[in-house]
C-alpha positions, 0 to 999 in steps of 0.5 A: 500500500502506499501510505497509509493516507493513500491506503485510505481506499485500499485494503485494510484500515477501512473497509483498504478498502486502503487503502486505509487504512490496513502477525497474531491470530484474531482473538480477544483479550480472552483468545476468542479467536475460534469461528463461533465467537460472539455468541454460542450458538451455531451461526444462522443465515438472516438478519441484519448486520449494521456497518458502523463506520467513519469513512464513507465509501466513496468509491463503488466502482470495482475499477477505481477501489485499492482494495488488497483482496477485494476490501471488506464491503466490496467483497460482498458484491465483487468477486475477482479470479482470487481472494484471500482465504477467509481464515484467522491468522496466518492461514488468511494470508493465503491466496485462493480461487474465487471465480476461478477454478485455481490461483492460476496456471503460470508459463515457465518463466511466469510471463503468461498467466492462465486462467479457466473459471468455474462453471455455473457463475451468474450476475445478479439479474440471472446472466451468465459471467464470462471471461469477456466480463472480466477482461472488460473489467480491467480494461475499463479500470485504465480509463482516466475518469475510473482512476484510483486502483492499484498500478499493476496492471497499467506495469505489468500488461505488455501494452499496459503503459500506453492503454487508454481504456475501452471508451478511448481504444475499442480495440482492448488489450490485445495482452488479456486474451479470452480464447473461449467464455471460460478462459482468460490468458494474461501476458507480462511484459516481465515475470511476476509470480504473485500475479494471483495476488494481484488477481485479488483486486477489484479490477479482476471483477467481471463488468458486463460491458452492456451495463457499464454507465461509467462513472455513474456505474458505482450508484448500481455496479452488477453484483457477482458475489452474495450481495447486491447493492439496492441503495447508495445513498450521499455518495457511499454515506448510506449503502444497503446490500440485500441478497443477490438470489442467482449468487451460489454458495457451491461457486463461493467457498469464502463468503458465507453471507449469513445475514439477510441484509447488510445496512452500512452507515458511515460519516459518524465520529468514532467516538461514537462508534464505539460507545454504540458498538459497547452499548449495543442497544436495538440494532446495534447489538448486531453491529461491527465497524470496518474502520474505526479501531479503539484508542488508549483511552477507549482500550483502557475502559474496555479490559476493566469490563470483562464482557466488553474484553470478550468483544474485542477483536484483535488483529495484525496486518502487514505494516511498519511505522518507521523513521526515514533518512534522505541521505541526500541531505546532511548530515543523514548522508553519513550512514553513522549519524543514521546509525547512531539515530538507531541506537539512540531509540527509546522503542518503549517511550514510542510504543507508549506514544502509540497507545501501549503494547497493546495497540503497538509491538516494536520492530527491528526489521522493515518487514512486517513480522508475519511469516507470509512477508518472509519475516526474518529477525534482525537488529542491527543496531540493538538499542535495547527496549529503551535506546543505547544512547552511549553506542550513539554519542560513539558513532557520532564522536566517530563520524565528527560530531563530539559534541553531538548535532542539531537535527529536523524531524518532520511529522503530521500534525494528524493525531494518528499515533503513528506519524504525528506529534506524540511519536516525535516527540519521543523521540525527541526526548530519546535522541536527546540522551544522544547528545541529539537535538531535534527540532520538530517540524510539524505540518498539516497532513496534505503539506506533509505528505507532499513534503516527504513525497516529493524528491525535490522536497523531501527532508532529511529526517521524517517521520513514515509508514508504509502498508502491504498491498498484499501479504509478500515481500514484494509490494513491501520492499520494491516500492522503497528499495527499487532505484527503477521506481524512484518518481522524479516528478511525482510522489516518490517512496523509495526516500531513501534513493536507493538505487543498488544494481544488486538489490534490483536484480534480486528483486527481479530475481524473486519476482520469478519465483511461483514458489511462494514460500521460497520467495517469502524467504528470499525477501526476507535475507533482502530485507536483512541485507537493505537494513544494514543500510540504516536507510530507515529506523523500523519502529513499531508493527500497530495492533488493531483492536475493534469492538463488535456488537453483543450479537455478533457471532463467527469473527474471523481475522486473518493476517491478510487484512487485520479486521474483522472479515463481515462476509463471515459473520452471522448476526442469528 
């Protein structure tokens, strides 16, 4: 994901959607990480399940989502070639087939990707899907009034790059081909083995080119999976998702849709999210929220109350909070100030800063500490729980700074508890033991997000996040570390302008490899050998924790998403 103030239509925070805003298995305080939880009666299909949520869902239009196995709420009505496995933990961050018969059958070389779909598949009006759909589907999402997804398609595709979309160019890309109704071939201009994954987006989703109004497609988009969309009410405000009667259980092996009706409200503040979610009074006792976690102060009233307690879900998704060097700029073109910075952290004071332990768990390695990531253990620069600020004044001494340096560190002013002033502040106070001193620079979040994205702009000492566009390596480390996709005229991520032919290749080198497993390890040996750079100062991982109605039953969780995944719940 990009950052997180991007992933706010992706995967994971909201519905990532992000595209926010996005380890463990779920539990509670208690463990209650069993399907079932929330009640202990076996779940029952019908009812209602109310979304209480912050964010309106503004974007319904399958082609312009960022949704990282095809988001929470939109995977209700859109089904794609692959999902994610609905399982709690490490085993949802797998990649299954949806619409598709398998996760794929790719060449030799991982350049052509086959795909044959499952027979029997229908649109909520009784029609049949065909590969025809799905291909229109994605080309319709390179259209410039549909923008807003995920830029794989557009990077990957041989003629991707060029491609207007089917309202500028009839003719389509001639790299998806659609041999018969059933059978899609996609050809890569360079080999990617985590296409399945990237067939999880919602761009995968079939679109009856017949039916395609454009931008108005989003206020009535033709459901393919359990749930069709009979209202969408102030732009995503108000959405109400009633059954779609031809979607079949025995084509779907990941959605359970067990309510009758689901009645998503949004643009509430999340303060009262929680206090109806707690209260459970009338309807909200069969509620949840896909974006509005608890805070230090909610989480802290909450485990003195056991029977709330059990009502918490507790999740981990791929994502690191981190400091960031230009090394462009002095003095963080000395790789031993950088050092030096690394030793001086006072984790413990920034955990804090983040809410505690229970909403944050400290990081030494960039990768996020799930297994899907390949995440291998490192710490270079061992600072201990609370800073090594003698290891730190020594570097500095070494690198001509005896009496240590005077630095800017630039933040948000967003009170996110990740990149905003309680974060910097302590480390402000941490470096200060280091003979540090930091001066805090803090900005309005768009003014801060187009300082450090920007290369002409981008400080020497800031304040960062990044989320997984899908539980690998890959979207984690290239976007940050690959010199090919440093971005001199627009929003740039690899901030610390590495450019090492060695990692590119071994990048290109990973990207090869079908064998999941083996590639998850591969990243992990490159995130320990890019750490030996001090290009960042990994932080802390964030825990999700959000309360459910009392008549909630079937929690699941998965390490894909981190949130409650709602085409599981059953509210009988």
């Amino acid at each position: 994901m990009r950052q997180p103030s991007v992933i706010a239509r992706r995967v994971a925070a909201a519905s990532v959607t992000l595209v926010v805003a996005a380890g463990a298995a779920a539990c509670g305080p208690k463990d209650n990480d069993a399907k079932g939880a929330g009640g202990d009666s076996k779940p029952q299909k019908g009812g209602t399940l109310t979304v209480l949520n912050a964010s309106p869902q503004e974007d319904f239009d399958p082609a312009r989502l960022y949704t990282s196995g095809g988001g929470n709420v939109p995977s209700l009505v859109f089904r794609t070639l692959t999902t994610r496995n609905r399982e709690n933990g490490a085993a949802g961050a797998k990649v299954v087939p949806d619409l598709a018969t398998d996760t794929g059958r790719p060449s030799e070389n991982a350049t052509v990707w086959t795909y044959t779909l499952k027979k029997g598949l229908k649109y909520e009006d009784g029609s049949p899907i065909t590969s025809a759909d799905i291909k229109y589907g994605i080309e319709r999402s390179f259209a410039a009034e549909l923008s807003g997804g995920a830029p794989y398609l557009r990077d990957w595709l041989i003629g991707g790059a060029d491609y207007q979309g089917p309202y500028k160019d009839k003719k389509g890309l001639a790299s998806i081909e659609t041999p018969d109704d059933l059978t899609l071939v996609f050809h890569l201009d360079k080999p990617e083995g985590e296409f399945p994954f990237l067939a999880t987006q919602t761009q995968f989703t079939p679109v009856p080119k017949a039916k395609d109004n454009g931008t108005k497609y989003e206020e009535h988009p033709i459901s393919s999976g359990p749930y069709k969309v009979v209202k969408n009410e102030n732009d995503g405000e108000r959405i109400t998702l009633e059954r779609n009667p031809y979607w079949s259980a025995a084509t779907d092996a990941e959605r359970k849709a067990y309510p009758d009706k689901i009645d998503v409200r949004s643009g509430l503040d999340s303060s009262v999210i929680n206090q109806r979610l707690s209260a459970s009074q009338g309807t909200d006792a069969a509620a949840v929220t896909t974006d509005t976690n608890l805070g230090p102060a909610e989480l802290a009233k909450v485990t003195g109350d056991k029977a709330l307690a059990a009502r918490v879900g507790t999740g981990h998704f791929g994502y690191t909070n981190y400091i960031a060097f230009n090394p462009k700029v002095k003095p963080f073109d000395d790789p031993k100030v950088r050092q030096a910075i690394a030793y001086a952290v006072d984790r413990s004071s920034v955990i804090n800063a983040a809410g505690g332990s229970s909403l944050a768990e400290a990081a030494t390695t960039y990768l996020p500490n799930q297994k899907s990531f390949g995440y291998t253990p490192y710490d270079h620069f061992p600072a201990g729980a609370s800073g090594n600020p003698a290891k730190a004044k020594e570097l500095l001494k070494e690198a001509g700074h005896p009496n240590g340096i005077t630095v800017t560190l630039t933040h948000s002013n967003d009170k996110n508890f990740e990149t905003s002033p309680e974060i910097a502040t302590a480390l402000q106070d941490a470096l200060k033991k280091a003979g540090i001193t930091v001066k805090l620079q803090g900005l309005e979040d768009n003014d801060y997000r187009d300082k450090i994205h920007g290369v002409k702009t981008e400080p020497g000492f800031f304040l960062a996040h990044w989320g997984a566009d899908w539980p690998s390596g890959g979207p984690f480390l290239a976007p940050i570390f690959d010199g090919r996709q440093i971005v001199k005229d627009g929003a740039n991520f690899n901030t610390g302008f590495l450019d090492d032919k060695s990692v590119n290749d071994e990048i290109d080198a990973i990207n090869k490899l079908t064998n999941l497993d083996e590639a998850a390890k591969r990243w992990g040996a490159l995130d320990k050998k890019i750490g030996e750079q001090a290009l960042t100062v990994p932080l802390f991982h964030p825990v999700y924790k959000r309360l459910y109605g009392s008549a909630v039953k079937n929690i699941v969780i998965s390490d894909w998403t981190g949130v409650l995944d709602i085409s599981q719940v059953a509210v009988k």
